[in-house]
C-alpha positions, 0 to 999 in steps of 0.5 A: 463192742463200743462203736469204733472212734472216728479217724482223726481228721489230717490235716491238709498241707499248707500252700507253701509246703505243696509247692514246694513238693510241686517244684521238686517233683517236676525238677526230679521228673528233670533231672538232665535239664536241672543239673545243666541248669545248675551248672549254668548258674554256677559258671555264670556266677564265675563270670560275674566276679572276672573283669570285663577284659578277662572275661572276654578272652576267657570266653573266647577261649571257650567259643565255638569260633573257627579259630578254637573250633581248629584247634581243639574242636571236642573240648570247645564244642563241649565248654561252649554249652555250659557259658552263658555270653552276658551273664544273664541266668534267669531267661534261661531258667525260664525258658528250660523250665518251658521247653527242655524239662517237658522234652526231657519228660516226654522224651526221656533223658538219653533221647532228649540230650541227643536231640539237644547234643545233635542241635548244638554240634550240627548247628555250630559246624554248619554255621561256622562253615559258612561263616569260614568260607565267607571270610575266605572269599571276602564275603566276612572280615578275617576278624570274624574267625575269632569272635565270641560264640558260647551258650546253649541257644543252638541247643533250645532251638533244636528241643523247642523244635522237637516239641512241635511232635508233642504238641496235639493237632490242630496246635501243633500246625500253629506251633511249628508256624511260630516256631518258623516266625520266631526263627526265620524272620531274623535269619531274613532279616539280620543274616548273621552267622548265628541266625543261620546257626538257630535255623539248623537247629530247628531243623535238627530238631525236626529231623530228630522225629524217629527219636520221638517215636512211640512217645506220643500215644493216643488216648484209649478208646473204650468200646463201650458207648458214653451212655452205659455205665457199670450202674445201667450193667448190673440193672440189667442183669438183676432183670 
């Protein structure tokens, strides 16, 4: 029989076609975090072709303040995650890529949205609580029941806190101290309603822990020691 000819050699894919099927593997591997990043790119393109004033009463219309939040609490708590105030899309991109889709991947979908979901609505009642009884005892202009409060800021506080149980020891100490800094130095500092409001959220986000139960699993352990290998077994058994 004529010896069999060689398999053809394949050729390997190119660098822009790998990145490519990178990029969509690990947007598939996201899928919650991806759509609501597309929606969020859509609606900040809608915000770009309003006028500044229409703009403004458009989106007060949609924030979480105290004075929507009495009117129609589930519809603003709701609209307000999917308006970005400023307009500015690609932080957010970057900052999703970084902490949401590897939540959403570690997590799972159903339980990173919860913890995201909890973040947003816990820590808007609570900040705009204290801010709603600052202005009825003086402490805050009656004004303020009416600013504009929309984004997902809330929400990515409370997943990038829900992430200090993915990182490994000794870096996950080192992480939740800067999540800590990053977060609590401007409530000490500015004091604002929406700093207390970022505060709760990390908080959330550490209360969420029995969510990431049975997420994190140790590396296996062999029984067998470094120095044997299936090599060193079969030599034995042939003496």
């Amino acid at each position: 029989m004529p010896p069999s000819s060689p398999a053809p050699p394949t050729n390997p894919l190119s660098l822009p076609t790998r990145t490519l099927r990178a990029v969509r593997l690990w947007i598939r591997s996201a899928p919650g975090t991806y759509v609501w990043l597309t929606i969020l790119f859509v609606t900040t393109v809608v915000v770009h072709q309003m006028s500044p004033d229409f703009e403004e009463d458009f989106l007060r219309q949609h924030s979480t303040n105290i004075h929507e939040l009495v009117r129609d609490p589930v519809r603003v708590l709701i609209s307000s995650a999917f308006w970005i105030d400023g307009g500015k899309w690609f932080p957010y991109a970057f900052l999703f890529t970084v902490f949401h889709a590897p939540a959403e991947r570690w997590l799972g979908t159903l339980r990173w949205l919860a913890v995201a979901a909890l973040a947003h609505v816990l820590a808007t009642l609570v900040s705009e609580g204290v801010l709603a009884w600052a202005v009825r005892h003086g402490q805050a202009p009656v004004s303020a029941v009416n600013t504009l409060d929309v984004g997902v800021s809330y929400a990515l506080a409370g997943v990038v806190a829900v992430l200090t149980y993915h990182a490994p020891r000794p870096w996950r100490y080192v992480y939740f101290f800067a999540v800590l800094v990053v977060y609590g130095v401007p409530l000490v500092t500015g004091r604002t309603f929406t700093d207390l409001g970022h505060i709760t959220a990390v908080l959330i986000g550490l209360a969420c822990y029995p969510l990431t139960l049975g997420r994190t699993k140790p590396p296996p352990r062999s029984n067998v020691p470094p120095h044997r290998n299936s090599a060193s077994h079969g030599q034995a058994g042939a003496t």
